[in-house]
TISEZA-846709 format. One record per residue (C-alpha): x, y, z; residue in one letter; residue number from 1. Coordinates in Angstrom, 2 decimals, always signed. Example, Ala and Ser with C-alpha at 12.3 -4.5 7.8 and 13.67 -1.06 7.14 Angstrom:
[r [+12.30, -4.50, +7.80], "A", 1];
[r [+13.67, -1.06, +7.14], "S", 2];
//
This chain:
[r [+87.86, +70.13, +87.76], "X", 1];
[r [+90.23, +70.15, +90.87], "X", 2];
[r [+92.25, +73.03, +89.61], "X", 3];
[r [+89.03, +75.13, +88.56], "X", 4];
[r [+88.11, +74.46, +92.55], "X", 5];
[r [+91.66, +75.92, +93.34], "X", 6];
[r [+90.61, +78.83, +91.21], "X", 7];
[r [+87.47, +79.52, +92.08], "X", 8];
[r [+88.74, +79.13, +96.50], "X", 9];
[r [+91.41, +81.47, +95.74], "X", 10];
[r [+89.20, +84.33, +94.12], "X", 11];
[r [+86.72, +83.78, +96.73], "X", 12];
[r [+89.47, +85.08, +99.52], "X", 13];
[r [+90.34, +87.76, +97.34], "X", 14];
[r [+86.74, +88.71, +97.79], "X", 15];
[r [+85.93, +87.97, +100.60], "X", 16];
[r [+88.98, +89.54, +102.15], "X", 17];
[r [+88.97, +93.11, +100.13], "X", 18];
[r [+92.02, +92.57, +98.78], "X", 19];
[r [+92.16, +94.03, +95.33], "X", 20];
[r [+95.19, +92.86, +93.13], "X", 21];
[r [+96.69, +90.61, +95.40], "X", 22];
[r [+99.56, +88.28, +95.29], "X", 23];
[r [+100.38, +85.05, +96.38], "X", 24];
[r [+103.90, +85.62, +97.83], "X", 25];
[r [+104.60, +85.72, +102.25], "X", 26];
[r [+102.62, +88.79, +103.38], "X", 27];
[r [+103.17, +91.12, +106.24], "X", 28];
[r [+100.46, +93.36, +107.65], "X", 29];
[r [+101.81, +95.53, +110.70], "X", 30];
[r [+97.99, +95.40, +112.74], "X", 31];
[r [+99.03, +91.38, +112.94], "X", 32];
[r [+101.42, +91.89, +115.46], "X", 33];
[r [+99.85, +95.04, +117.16], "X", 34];
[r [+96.32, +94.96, +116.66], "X", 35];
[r [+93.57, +96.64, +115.00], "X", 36];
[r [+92.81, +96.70, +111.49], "X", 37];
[r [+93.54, +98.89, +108.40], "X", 38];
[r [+92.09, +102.02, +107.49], "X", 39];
[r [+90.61, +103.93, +104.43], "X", 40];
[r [+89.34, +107.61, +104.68], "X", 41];
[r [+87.92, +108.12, +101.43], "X", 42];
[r [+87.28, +111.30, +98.99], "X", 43];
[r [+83.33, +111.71, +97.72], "X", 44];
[r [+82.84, +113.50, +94.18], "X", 45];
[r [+79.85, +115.02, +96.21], "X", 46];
[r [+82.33, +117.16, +98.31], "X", 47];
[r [+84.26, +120.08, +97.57], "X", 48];
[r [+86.25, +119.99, +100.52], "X", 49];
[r [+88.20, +116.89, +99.80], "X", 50];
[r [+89.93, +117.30, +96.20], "X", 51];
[r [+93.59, +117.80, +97.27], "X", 52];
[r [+93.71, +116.13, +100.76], "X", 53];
[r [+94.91, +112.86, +99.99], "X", 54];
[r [+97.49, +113.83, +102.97], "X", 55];
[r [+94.65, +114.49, +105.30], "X", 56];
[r [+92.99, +111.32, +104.48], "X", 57];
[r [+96.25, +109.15, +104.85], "X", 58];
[r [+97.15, +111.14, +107.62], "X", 59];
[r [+93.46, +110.18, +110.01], "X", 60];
[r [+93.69, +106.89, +108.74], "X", 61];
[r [+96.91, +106.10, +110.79], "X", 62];
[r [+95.40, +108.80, +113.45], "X", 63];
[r [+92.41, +105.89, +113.89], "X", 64];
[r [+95.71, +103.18, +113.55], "X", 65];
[r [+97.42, +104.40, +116.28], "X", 66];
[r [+94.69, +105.84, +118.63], "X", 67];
[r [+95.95, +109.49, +118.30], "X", 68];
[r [+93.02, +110.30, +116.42], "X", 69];
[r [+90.54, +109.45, +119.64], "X", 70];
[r [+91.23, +111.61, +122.14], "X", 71];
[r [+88.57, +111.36, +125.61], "X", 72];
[r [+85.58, +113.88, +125.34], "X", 73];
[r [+85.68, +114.13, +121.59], "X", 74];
[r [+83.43, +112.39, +119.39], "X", 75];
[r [+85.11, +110.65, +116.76], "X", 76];
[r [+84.72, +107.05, +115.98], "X", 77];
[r [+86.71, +106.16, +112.80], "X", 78];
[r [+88.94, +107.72, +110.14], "X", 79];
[r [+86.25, +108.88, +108.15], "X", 80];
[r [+84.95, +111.19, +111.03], "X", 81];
[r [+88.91, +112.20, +111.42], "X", 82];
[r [+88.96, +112.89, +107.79], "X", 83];
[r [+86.05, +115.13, +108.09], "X", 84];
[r [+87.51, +117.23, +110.75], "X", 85];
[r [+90.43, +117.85, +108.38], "X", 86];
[r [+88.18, +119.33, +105.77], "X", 87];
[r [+86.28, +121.71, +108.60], "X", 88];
[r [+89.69, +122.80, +109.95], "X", 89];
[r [+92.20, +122.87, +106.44], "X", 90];
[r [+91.76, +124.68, +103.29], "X", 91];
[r [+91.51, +121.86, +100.00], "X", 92];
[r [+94.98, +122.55, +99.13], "X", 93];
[r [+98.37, +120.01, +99.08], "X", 94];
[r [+100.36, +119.58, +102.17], "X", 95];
[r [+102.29, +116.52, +103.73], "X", 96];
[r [+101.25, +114.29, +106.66], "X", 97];
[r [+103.77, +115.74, +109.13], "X", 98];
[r [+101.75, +119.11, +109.20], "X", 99];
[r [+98.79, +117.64, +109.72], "X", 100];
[r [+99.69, +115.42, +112.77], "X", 101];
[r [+101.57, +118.22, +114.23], "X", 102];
[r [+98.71, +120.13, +114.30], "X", 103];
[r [+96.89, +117.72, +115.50], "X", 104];
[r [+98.93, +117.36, +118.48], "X", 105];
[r [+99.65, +121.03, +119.27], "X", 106];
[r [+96.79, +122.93, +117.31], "X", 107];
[r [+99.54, +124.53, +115.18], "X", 108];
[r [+100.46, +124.54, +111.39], "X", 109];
[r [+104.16, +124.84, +110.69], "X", 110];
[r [+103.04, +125.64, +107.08], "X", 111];
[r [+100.73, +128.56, +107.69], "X", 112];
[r [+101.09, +132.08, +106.09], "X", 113];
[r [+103.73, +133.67, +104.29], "X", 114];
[r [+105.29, +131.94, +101.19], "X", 115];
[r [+103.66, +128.91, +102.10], "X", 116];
[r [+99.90, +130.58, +101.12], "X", 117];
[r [+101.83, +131.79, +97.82], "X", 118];
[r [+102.94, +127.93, +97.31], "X", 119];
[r [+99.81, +126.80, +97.54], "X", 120];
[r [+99.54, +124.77, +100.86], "X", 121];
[r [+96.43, +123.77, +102.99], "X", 122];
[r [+96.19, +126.61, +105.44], "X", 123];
[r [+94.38, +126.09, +108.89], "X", 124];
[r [+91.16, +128.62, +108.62], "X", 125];
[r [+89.57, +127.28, +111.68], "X", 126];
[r [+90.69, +126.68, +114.58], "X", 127];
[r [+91.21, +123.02, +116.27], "X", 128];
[r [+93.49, +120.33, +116.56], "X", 129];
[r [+95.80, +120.38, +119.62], "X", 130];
[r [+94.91, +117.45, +121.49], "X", 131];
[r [+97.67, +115.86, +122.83], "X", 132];
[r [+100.55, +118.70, +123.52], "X", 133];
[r [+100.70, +119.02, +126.51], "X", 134];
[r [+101.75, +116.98, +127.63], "X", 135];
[r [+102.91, +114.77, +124.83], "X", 136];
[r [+105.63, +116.25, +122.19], "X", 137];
[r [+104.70, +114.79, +118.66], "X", 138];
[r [+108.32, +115.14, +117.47], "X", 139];
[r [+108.84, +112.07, +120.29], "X", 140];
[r [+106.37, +110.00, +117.92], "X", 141];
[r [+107.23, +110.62, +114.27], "X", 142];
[r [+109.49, +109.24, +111.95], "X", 143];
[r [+110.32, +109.90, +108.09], "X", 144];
[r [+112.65, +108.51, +105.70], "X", 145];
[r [+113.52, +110.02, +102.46], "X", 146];
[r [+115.75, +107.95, +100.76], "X", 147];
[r [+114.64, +106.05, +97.83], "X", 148];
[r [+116.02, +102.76, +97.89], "X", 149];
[r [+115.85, +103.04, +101.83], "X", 150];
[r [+111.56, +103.23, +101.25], "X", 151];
[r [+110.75, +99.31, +101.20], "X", 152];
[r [+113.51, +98.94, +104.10], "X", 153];
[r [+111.83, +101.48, +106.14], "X", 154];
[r [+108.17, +100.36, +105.26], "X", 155];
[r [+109.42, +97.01, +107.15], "X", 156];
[r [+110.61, +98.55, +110.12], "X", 157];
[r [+108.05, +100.71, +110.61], "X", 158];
[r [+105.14, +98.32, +110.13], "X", 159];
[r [+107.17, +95.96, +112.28], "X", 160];
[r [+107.75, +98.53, +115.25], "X", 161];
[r [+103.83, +99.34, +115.26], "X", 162];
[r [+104.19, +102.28, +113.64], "X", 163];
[r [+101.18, +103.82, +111.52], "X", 164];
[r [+103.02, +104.28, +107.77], "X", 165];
[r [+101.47, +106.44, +105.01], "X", 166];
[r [+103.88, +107.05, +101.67], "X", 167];
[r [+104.31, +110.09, +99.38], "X", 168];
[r [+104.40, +108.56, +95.85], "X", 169];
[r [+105.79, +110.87, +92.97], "X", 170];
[r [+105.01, +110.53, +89.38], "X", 171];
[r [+103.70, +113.34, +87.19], "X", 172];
[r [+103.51, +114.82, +90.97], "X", 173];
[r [+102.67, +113.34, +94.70], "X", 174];
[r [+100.16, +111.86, +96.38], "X", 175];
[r [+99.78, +110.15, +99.88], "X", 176];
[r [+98.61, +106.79, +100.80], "X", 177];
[r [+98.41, +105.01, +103.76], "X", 178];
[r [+100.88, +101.36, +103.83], "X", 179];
[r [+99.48, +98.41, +106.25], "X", 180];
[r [+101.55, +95.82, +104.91], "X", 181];
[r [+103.75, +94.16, +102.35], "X", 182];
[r [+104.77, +91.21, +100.36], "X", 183];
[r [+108.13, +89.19, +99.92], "X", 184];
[r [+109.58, +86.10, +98.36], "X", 185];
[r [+111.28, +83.04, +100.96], "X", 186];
[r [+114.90, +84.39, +99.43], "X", 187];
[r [+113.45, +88.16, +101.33], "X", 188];
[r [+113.38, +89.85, +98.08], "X", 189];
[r [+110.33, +92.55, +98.20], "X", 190];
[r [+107.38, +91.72, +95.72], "X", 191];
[r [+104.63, +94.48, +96.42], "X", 192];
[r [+102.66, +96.73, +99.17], "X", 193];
[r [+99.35, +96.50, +100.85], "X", 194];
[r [+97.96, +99.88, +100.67], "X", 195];
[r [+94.60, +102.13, +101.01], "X", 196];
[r [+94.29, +104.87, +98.68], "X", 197];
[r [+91.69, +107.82, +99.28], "X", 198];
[r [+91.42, +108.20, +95.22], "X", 199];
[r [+90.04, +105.24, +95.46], "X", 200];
[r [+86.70, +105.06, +93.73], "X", 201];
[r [+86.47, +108.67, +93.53], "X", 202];
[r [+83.17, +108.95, +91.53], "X", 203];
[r [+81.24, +107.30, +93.59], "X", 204];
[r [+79.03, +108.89, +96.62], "X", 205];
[r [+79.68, +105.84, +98.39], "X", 206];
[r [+83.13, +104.22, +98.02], "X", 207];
[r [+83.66, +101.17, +99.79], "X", 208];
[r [+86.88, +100.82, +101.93], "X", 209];
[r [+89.44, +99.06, +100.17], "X", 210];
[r [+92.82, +97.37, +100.38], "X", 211];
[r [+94.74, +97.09, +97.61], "X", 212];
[r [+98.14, +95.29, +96.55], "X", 213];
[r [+100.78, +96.94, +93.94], "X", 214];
[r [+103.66, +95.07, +93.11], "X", 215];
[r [+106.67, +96.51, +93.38], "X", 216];
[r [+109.89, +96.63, +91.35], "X", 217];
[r [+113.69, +98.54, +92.44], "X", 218];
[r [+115.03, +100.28, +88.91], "X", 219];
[r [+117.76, +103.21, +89.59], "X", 220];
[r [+117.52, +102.90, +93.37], "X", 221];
[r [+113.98, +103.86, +93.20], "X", 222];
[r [+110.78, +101.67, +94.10], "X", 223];
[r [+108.49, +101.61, +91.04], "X", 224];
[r [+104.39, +100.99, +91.96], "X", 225];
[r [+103.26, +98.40, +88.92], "X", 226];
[r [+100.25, +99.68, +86.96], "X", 227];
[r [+99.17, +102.03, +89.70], "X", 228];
[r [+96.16, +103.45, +87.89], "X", 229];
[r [+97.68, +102.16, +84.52], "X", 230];
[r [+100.85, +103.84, +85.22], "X", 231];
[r [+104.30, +101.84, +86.40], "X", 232];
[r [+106.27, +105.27, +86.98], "X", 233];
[r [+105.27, +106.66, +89.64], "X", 234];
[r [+107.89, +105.74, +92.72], "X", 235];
[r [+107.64, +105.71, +96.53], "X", 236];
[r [+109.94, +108.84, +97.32], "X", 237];
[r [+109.07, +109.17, +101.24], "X", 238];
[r [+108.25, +107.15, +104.29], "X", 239];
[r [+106.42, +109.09, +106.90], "X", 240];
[r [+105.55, +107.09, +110.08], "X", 241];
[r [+103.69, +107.90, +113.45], "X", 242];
[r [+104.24, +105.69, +116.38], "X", 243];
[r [+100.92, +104.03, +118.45], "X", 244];
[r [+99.36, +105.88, +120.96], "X", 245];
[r [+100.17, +102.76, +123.44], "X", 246];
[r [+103.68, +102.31, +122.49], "X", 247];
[r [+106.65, +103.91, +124.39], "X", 248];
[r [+108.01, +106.87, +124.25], "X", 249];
[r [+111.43, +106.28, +121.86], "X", 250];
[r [+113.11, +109.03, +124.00], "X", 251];
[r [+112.26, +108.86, +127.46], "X", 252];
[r [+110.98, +104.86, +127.28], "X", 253];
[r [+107.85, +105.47, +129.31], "X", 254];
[r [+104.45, +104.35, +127.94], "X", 255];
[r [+101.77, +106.96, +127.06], "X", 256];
[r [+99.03, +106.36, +129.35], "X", 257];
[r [+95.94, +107.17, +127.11], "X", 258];
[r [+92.39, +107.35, +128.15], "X", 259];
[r [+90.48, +108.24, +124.76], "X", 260];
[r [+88.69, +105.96, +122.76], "X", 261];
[r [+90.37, +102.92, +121.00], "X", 262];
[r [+93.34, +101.26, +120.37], "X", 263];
[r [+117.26, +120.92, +108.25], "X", 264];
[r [+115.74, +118.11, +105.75], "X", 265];
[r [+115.86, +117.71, +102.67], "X", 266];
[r [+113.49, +118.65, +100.11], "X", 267];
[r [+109.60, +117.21, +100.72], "X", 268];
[r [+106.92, +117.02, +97.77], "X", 269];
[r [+103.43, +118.86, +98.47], "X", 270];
[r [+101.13, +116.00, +98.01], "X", 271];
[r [+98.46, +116.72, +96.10], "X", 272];
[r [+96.41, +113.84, +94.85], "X", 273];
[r [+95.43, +114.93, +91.85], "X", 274];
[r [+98.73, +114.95, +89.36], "X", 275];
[r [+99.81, +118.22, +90.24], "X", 276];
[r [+103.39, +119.18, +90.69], "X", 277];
[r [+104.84, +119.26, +93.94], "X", 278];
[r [+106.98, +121.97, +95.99], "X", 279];
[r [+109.85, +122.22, +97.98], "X", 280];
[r [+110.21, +122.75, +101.71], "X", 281];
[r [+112.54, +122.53, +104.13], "X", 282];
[r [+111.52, +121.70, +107.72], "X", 283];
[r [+113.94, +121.07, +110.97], "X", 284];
[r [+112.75, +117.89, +112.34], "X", 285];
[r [+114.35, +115.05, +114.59], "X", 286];
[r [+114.46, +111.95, +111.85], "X", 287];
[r [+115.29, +108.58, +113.05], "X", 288];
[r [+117.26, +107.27, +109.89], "X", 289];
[r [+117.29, +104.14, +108.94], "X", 290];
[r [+120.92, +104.02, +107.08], "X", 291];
[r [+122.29, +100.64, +107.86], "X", 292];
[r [+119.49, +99.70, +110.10], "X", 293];
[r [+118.93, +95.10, +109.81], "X", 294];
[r [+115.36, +94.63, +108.38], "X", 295];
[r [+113.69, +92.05, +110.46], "X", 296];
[r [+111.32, +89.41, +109.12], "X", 297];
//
């Protein structure tokens, strides 16, 4: 009877919590140390805007994260209204998280025209973005590590320097999600990830926001997602970050004084979201690389 009340508690946090497929090891969620909560901009099989832009959707949830995506005199009040400026302002097409937060900040698309339209990317067909540049540089704020066996490493430092994290996952092609924390053993050893997913509950008009756990497991220098939608091949093959909007500046050390609402590379996958293959690109952008870097606990 006692252990059937142990049962019963510990599926009632699960719940209550909206964790789905959680695990019972030490957990680490970023927003504990810096505030604020996680974040799930979701796709709807009611719009026809959405289909490819799982990077969109990662990308507004760490927008809301951070406070980027609230700059003073506009109107947005979560990630789902971020999300929806996305879709008004992008084509429904693959791109990467970096583009989108660029543009965000400077109301330009590193990825428009030329080759890029030929390869299929998102394309700006509206005008917008460019809220914060001047007179803050995004390149000042972003972070990206490409490494494979570096991914868990860097999901730890970034979550632990307040970064917002999102993750391009590669399998039969890419995807995006957004990371808010992860799991580990009392020997350090990483078990598994605490992510939001905007696939999540795709069929449904109204999909509730969810945070779900994936265990993890390191084969070949790679970090394999367990049964992520039935599949345990699909591997985190990027780390893109984007520091708070109340942090510091990492290059001049001042602190951005915000007023809005609340608190050569090499090759990058288009992420698509829908099991498509991916593309190359290369970009020129100032990486801070986490080689030899001590993960903290």
């Amino acid at each position: 009877m006692r252990l059937k009340l142990i049962i019963f508690s510990l599926a009632l946090f699960i719940s209550v919590s909206g964790i789905s497929g959680s695990a019972f090891g030490l957990s680490y969620y970023g927003y504990d140390d810096w505030g604020g909560t996680w974040h799930d901009a979701e796709k709807s099989p009611t719009n026809s805007e959405d289909d490819l832009m799982c990077w969109a959707a990662a990308a507004s949830n760490v927008l809301a994260s951070t406070g980027w995506g609230f700059p003073a005199g506009e109107s947005f009040s979560n990630e789902d209204d971020i999300f929806g400026y996305f879709q008004d302002h992008w084509t429904d097409q693959g791109s990467v998280m970096e583009f989108g937060w660029d543009w965000w900040f400077d109301g330009t698309n590193e990825s428009q025209g030329g080759d890029w339209v030929e390869n299929g990317w998102s394309q700006v067909d509206v005008a917008g973005g460019g809220f914060w540049d001047p007179p803050y540089n995004f390149e000042n704020y972003y972070y990206r590590t490409w490494q494979d066996d570096l991914a868990m490493s860097a999901i730890d430092t970034y979550l632990h320097d307040g970064y917002g994290v999102t993750l391009g996952v590669y399998g039969s092609g890419g995807h995006a999600v957004t990371c808010w924390g992860y799991e580990y053993d009392d020997e350090g050893n990483y078990l598994g990830i605490y992510i939001t997913d905007s696939d999540d509950n795709k069929t449904s008009d109204n999909p509730p926001d969810m945070l779900r756990y994936y265990a993890v497991l390191e084969t070949g220098d790679q970090w394999f997602l367990q049964n992520f939608y039935g599949f345990s091949d699909w591997y985190i093959g990027e780390v893109q970050a984007l520091d708070g909007a109340y942090a510091s500046d990492w290059y001049t050390g001042e602190t951005v004084p915000l007023t809005g609402g609340p608190v050569p590379e090499p090759a990058t996958m288009l992420l698509l979201g829908s099991g498509l293959i991916g593309l190359g690109w290369f970009g020129r952008r100032k990486v801070r690389r986490l080689e030899g870097e001590k993960i903290r606990r």
